[in-house]
N, C-alpha and C positions, 0 to 999 in steps of 0.2 A: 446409559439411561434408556429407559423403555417409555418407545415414544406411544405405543398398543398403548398404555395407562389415560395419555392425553386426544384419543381418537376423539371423543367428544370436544376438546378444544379447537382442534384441526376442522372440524366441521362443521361448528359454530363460524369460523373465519376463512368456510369453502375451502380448504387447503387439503392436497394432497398431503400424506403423512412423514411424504422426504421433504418438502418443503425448507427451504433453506431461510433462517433468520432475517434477509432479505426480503423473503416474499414473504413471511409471517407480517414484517411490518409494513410492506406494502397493501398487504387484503387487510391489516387492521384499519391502515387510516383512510384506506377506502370506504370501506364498510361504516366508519365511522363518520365518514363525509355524505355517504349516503342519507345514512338516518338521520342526521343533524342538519343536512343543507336541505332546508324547504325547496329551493331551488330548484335542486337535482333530482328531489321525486319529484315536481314536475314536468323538468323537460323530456324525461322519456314516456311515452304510451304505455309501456308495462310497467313501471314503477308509478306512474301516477294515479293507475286503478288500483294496485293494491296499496299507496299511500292512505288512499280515500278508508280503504275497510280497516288499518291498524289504528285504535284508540290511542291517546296520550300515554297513557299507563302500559299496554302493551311495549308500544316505542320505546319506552325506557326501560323494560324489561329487557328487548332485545339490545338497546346498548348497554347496560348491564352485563348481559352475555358476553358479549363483545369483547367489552375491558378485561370481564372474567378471565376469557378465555386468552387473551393477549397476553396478561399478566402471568397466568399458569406459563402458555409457553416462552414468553422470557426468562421465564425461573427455569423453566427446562433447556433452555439455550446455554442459561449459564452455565448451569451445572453438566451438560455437554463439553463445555467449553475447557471446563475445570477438569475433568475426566483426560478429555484429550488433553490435558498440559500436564497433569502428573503424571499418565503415560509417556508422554514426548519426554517428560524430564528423567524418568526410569530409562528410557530406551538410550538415552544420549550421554546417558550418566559411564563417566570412565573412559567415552571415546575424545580421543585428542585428534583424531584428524577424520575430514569426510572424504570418503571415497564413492564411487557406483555401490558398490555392494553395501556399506553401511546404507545409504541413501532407500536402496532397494528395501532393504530388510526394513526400516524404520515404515515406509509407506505400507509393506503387505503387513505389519504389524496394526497397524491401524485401519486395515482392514480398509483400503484406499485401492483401487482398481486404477490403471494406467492409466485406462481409455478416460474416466469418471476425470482422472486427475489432467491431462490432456484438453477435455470439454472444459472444466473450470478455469486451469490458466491459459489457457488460449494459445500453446505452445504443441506443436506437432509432437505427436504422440511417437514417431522416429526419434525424434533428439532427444524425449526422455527416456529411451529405450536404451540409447545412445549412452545418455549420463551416467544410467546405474549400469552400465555394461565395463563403463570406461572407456569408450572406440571411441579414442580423441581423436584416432584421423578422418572420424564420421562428421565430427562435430562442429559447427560453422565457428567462424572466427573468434576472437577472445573476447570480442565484445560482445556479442550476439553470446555465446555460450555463457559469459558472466555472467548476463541478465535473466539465459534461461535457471540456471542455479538459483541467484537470485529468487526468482519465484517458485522453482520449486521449495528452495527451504522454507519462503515464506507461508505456500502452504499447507505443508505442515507442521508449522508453528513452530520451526526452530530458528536457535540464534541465526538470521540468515548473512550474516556480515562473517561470523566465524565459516559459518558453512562455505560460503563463496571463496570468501580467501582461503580455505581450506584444498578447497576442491580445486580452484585455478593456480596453485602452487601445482599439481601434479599435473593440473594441462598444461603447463607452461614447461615444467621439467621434459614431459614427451614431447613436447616441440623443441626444447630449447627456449633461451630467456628470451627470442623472439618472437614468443606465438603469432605463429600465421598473422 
């Protein structure tokens, strides 16, 4: 999806253009708390002098905008969303087990940066270096490691209960059936 098509929607709702569906709908229902709560153009000094200069008609023009433009990029979330799942579902399609390297290949396929993917699940950018490497004697214990799987499949939108059990069969095999 070409997000360049929706610059004017990002704009309309201040948003940077990486802007994550999150903060799409957090600047929506701000923005929309703004205009609609009398209140709130008043308690600030800079909203309350330019409350004063927007007409009625204006106002709803600009929340007008707002909705517009909310709506466009939910439509474009989706069909983000949908893009990435028939990819994820091409990419996964024939493999029967997860390993590091399938793992790896599926993230740089989608165009997923380590560090990017690291920041968002909140998991040290070493143990997912870790995971798709395979360096299970890297890798902290079977619970901790499950979890990091876990979120990694999750984020990129694969079966993440296959992928886990997948992938902790082979941690457990290199440890033996006692992982650490």
């Amino acid at each position: 999806m070409n997000r360049e098509a929706h610059r004017h929607h990002f704009e309309t709702l201040e948003l940077d253009m990486k802007a994550s569906p999150a903060e799409i709908n957090k600047a929506y229902l701000l923005l929309k708390d703004i205009y609609l709560n009398e209140s709130l153009l008043n308690d600030s000094l800079a909203i309350t002098a330019m409350s004063e200069e927007i007409s009625a008609e204006d106002k709803a023009d600009i929340l007008q905008g707002i909705e517009d433009s909310y709506r466009a990029l939910s439509e474009m979330v989706s069909e983000e969303r949908r893009a990435v799942s028939a990819l994820v579902d091409s990419l996964v399609a024939g493999i029967d087990g997860f390993n590091g390297a399938a793992l790896k290949e599926i993230r740089q396929r989608l165009e997923i940066s380590l560090d990017d993917m690291a920041m968002e699940t909140r998991i040290q950018r070493e143990h997912l270096a870790n995971i798709e490497a395979d360096n299970f004697a890297e890798l902290p214990v079977a619970v901790y490691t499950r979890g990091f799987v876990l979120n990694y499949a999750k984020f990129l939108s694969l079966d993440a209960e296959k992928v886990t059990g997948s992938y902790m069969d082979n941690f457990r095999q290199y440890h033996g059936d006692g992982a650490k």
